[in-house]
C-alpha positions in Angstrom: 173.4 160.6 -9.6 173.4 157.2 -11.3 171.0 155.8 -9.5 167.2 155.3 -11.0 165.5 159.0 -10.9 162.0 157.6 -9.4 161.1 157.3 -6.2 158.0 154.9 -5.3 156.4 155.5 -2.1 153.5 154.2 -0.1 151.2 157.0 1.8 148.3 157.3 3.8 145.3 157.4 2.2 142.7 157.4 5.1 142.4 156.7 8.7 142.3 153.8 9.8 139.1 152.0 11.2 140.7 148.4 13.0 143.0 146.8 11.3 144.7 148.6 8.1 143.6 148.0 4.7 144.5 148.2 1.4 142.3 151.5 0.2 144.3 153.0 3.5 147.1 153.3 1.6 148.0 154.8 -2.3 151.2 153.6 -3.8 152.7 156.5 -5.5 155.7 157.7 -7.4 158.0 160.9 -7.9 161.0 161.8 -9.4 164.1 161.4 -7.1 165.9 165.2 -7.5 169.1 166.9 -7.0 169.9 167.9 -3.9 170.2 171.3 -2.8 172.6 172.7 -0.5 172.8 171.1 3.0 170.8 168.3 1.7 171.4 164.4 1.2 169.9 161.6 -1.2 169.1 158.5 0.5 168.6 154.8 -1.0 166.7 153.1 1.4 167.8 149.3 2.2 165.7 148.2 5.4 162.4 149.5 6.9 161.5 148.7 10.7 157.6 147.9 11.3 156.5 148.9 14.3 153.6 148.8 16.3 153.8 152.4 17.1 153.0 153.0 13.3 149.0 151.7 14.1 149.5 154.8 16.2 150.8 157.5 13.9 147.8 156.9 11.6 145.4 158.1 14.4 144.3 161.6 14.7 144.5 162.9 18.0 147.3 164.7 20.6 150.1 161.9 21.0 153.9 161.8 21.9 154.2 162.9 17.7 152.7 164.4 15.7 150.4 161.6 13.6 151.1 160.7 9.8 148.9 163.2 7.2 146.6 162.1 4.7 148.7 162.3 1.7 151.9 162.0 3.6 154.8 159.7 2.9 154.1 156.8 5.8 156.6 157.2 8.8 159.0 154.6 9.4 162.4 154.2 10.4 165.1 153.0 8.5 168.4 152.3 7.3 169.8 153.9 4.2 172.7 154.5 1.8 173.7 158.2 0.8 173.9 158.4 -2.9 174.5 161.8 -3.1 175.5 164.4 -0.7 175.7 168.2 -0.7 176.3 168.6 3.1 179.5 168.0 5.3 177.2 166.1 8.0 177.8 163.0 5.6 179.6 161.8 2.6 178.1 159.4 -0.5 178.6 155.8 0.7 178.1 156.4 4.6 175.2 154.2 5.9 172.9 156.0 8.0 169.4 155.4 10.2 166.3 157.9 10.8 162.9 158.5 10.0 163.1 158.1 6.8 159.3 156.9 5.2 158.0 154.1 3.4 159.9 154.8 0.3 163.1 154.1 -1.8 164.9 157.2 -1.5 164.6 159.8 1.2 165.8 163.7 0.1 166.0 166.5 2.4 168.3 168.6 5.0 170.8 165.9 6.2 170.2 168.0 10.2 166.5 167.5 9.1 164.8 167.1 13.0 162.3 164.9 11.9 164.3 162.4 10.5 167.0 162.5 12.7 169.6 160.9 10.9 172.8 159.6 12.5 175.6 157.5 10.8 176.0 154.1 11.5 179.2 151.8 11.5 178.1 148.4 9.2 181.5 146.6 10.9 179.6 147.0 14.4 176.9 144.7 13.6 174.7 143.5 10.6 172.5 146.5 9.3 168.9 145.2 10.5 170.5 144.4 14.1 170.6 148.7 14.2 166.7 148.1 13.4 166.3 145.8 16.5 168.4 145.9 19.6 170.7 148.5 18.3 168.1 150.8 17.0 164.4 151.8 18.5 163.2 148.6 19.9 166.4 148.0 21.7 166.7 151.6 23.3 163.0 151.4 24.2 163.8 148.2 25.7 166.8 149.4 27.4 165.8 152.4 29.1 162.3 151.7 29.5 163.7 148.6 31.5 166.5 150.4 33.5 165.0 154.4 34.3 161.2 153.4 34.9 161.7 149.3 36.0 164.6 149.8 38.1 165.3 146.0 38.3 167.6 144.8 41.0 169.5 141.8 41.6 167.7 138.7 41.9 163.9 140.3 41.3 161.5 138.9 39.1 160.9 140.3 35.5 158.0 139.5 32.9 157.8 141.5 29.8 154.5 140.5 27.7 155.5 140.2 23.9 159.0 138.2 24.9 159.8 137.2 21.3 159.2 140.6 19.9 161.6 143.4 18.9 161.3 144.9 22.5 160.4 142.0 24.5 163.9 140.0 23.6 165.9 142.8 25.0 164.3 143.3 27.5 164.2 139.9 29.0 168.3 139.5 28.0 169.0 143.1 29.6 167.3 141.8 32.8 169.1 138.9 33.2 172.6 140.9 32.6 171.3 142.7 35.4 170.5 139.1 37.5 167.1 138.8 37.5 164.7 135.8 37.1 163.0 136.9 33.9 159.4 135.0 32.9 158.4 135.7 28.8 154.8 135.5 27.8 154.8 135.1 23.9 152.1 133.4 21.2 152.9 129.2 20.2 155.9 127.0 21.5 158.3 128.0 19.0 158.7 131.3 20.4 158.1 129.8 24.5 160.9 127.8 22.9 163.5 130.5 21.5 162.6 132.9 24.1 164.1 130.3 26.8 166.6 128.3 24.7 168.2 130.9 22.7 167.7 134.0 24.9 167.9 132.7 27.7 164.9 133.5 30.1 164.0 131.5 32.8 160.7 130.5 31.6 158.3 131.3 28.6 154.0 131.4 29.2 152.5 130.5 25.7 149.3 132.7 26.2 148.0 130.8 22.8 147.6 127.0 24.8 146.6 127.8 28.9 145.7 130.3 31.2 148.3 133.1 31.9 147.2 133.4 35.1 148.1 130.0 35.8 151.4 130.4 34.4 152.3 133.1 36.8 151.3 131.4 39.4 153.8 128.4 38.4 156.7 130.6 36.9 156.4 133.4 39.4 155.9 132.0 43.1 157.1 135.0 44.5 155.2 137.4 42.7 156.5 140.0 40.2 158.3 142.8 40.9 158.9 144.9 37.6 156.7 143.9 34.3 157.7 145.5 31.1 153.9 145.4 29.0 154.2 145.6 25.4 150.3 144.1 25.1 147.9 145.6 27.4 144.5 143.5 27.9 143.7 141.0 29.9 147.5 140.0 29.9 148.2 143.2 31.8 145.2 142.1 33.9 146.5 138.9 35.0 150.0 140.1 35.6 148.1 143.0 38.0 147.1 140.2 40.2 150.6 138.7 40.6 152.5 141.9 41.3 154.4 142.3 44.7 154.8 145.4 46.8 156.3 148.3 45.2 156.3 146.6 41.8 156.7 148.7 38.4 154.6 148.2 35.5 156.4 149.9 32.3 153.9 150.7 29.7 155.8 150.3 26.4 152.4 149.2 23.9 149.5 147.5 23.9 149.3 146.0 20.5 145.6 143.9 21.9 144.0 146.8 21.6 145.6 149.3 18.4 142.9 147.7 16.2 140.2 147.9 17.9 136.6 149.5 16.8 135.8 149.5 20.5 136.8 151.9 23.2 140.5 151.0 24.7 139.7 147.9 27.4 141.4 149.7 30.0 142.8 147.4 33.5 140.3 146.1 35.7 143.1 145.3 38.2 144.4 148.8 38.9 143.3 148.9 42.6 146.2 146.4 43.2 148.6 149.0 42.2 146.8 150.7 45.7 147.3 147.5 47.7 150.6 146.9 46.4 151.9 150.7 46.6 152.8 149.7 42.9 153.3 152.4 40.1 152.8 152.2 36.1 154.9 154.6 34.5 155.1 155.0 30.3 157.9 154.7 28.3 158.5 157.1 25.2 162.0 156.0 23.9 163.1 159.5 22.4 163.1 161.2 25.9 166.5 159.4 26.4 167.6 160.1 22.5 170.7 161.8 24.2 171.9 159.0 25.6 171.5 156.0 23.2 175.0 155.9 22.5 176.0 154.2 26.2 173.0 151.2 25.4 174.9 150.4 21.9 178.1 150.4 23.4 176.4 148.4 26.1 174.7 145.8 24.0 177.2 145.9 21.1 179.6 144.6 23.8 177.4 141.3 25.0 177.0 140.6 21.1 180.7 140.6 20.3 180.9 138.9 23.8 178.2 136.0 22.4 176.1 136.9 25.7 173.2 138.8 23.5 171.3 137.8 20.3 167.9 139.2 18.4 166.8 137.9 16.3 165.1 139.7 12.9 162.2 138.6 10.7 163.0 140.2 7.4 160.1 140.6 4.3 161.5 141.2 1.0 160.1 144.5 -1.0 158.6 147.6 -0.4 155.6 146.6 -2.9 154.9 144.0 0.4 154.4 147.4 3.1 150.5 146.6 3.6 150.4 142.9 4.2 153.9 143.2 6.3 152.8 145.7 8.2 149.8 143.7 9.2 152.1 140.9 10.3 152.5 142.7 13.8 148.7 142.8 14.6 148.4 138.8 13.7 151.1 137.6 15.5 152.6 136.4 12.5 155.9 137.7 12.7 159.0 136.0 14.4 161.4 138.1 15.9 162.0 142.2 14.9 159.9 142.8 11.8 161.9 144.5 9.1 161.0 145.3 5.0 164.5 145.0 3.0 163.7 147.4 0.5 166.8 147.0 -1.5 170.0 145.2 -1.5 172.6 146.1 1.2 175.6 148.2 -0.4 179.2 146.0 -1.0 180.5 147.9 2.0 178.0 146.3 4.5 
């Protein structure tokens, strides 16, 4: 390899209490080795920040297995192989996985955990496979179509509607013709969310009652809601929803933070009412068949009928403060950490 021979990583430190800090994390560094047979050496360009991350620092039973103290911090991201000693992929081939808060990532290229796929950069630009192309987008995708079930001329809200999940959601809805209702945080995202993206309306929870803006947004109700928040937003929404209207439970970054227990819905007797259902979503149960929603979306964004839009941070050494980003709203668009430059092929 003639690449630089250290690696520097960020890993977890300690769990957690509210909102991460810096003694949660120690910045570290190793050598970057040869690798062995079957294995690759990857140089890690882009980093997706997720909310789900808040979760993989908690101890407890969940969906995965949660980060360990003194483990690499999970994350997934997009990489270039700089050296290869397995047929699954040669040096030069850009590829995505799990592949940790770090610059290089080294290990079994059919490692589970990192499940690492190739990716084509003449398809799209490298952080779109971070956003609607990549996690966010198949969350957003399935989680809408297989538990929403939206039909024709229904109302849709998704909670989060700038977001990395959010925007796809709202633009996958309206491919499918439905009246689609954003809530997100100021006016510049009310304002991108409706002008750029197309939804039908945008409620800025940050200047009036959400509650009110159903009522004036969603006169007939609301039939599927795709919540990405939790809170009292999912409250509200509970009071608008219509008979046999699905709630998908994709996050709820309100309350990731808190030192409290979970506020849980005070509203859930109108699922009763309403013969409603809330159903989860957990975006690797339909890992099999993320190829059809890239073809899918891929199409609208050569079509010009789809955009997302990416908030990229420059540097690894910024991780903590990024990171942090999500849980203060400060982020526009799909987070994502370029780590280092994208490679002349891209």
């Amino acid at each position: 390899m003639t690449e630089p021979t250290v690696n520097h990583q960020f890993r977890l430190a300690a769990r957690p209490m509210g909102m991460p800090k810096a003694s949660d994390w120690n910045q570290t560094t190793e050598p970057v080795r040869e690798p062995s047979d079957g294995e690759i050496v990857v140089r890690t360009i882009y980093l997706s920040l997720d909310p789900a991350m808040r979760g993989w620092m908690n101890e407890g039973k969940s969906y995965i297995r949660p980060v360990g103290i003194g483990e690499v911090m999970r994350a997934g991201g997009i990489g270039e192989v700089i050296a290869s000693k397995s047929p699954r992929f040669a040096v030069g081939d850009v590829v995505s996985g799990a592949i940790g808060v770090q610059q290089y990532w080294i290990g079994a290229a059919d490692n589970r955990e990192a499940g690492l796929f190739k990716v084509d950069p003449k398809m799209a630009p490298l952080p779109k496979f971070l956003n609607a192309l990549g996690m966010p987008g198949m969350t957003a995708y399935f989680g809408l179509l297989e538990v929403g079930m939206p039909k024709a001329g229904e109302t849709v809200v998704v909670s989060g509607a700038a977001g990395a999940v959010g925007q796809t959601v709202g633009q996958v809805a309206k491919h499918r013709g439905c009246r689609v209702v954003g809530i997100a945080g100021g006016q510049d995202k009310c304002r991108f969310v409706v002008e750029e993206l197309g939804f039908d309306a945008c409620i800025d929870y940050k200047s009036g009652s959400v509650k009110d803006g159903l009522k004036a947004h969603c006169p007939d109700g609301v039939d599927v809601y795709f919540d990405n928040v939790g809170g009292d937003i999912l409250d509200a929404v509970l009071t608008r929803i219509n008979m046999k209207a699905r709630i998908i439970i994709c996050g709820a970054i309100s309350q990731y933070n808190n030192t409290t227990p979970v506020k849980g819905p005070s509203n859930y007797l109108s699922l009763l009412v309403n013969r409603a259902r809330m159903e989860g979503i957990v975006v690797f149960d339909y890992a099999a068949r993320y190829p059809e929603a890239v073809a899918e979306m891929a199409k609208w964004m050569r079509e010009g009928s789809f955009r997302s839009r990416e908030d990229i941070v420059q540097g690894l050494d910024k991780f903590p403060e990024a990171l942090n980003m999500l849980f203060e709203g400060k982020n526009f668009g799909k987070l994502v950490l370029q780590v280092a430059p994208e490679p002349a092929t891209a």
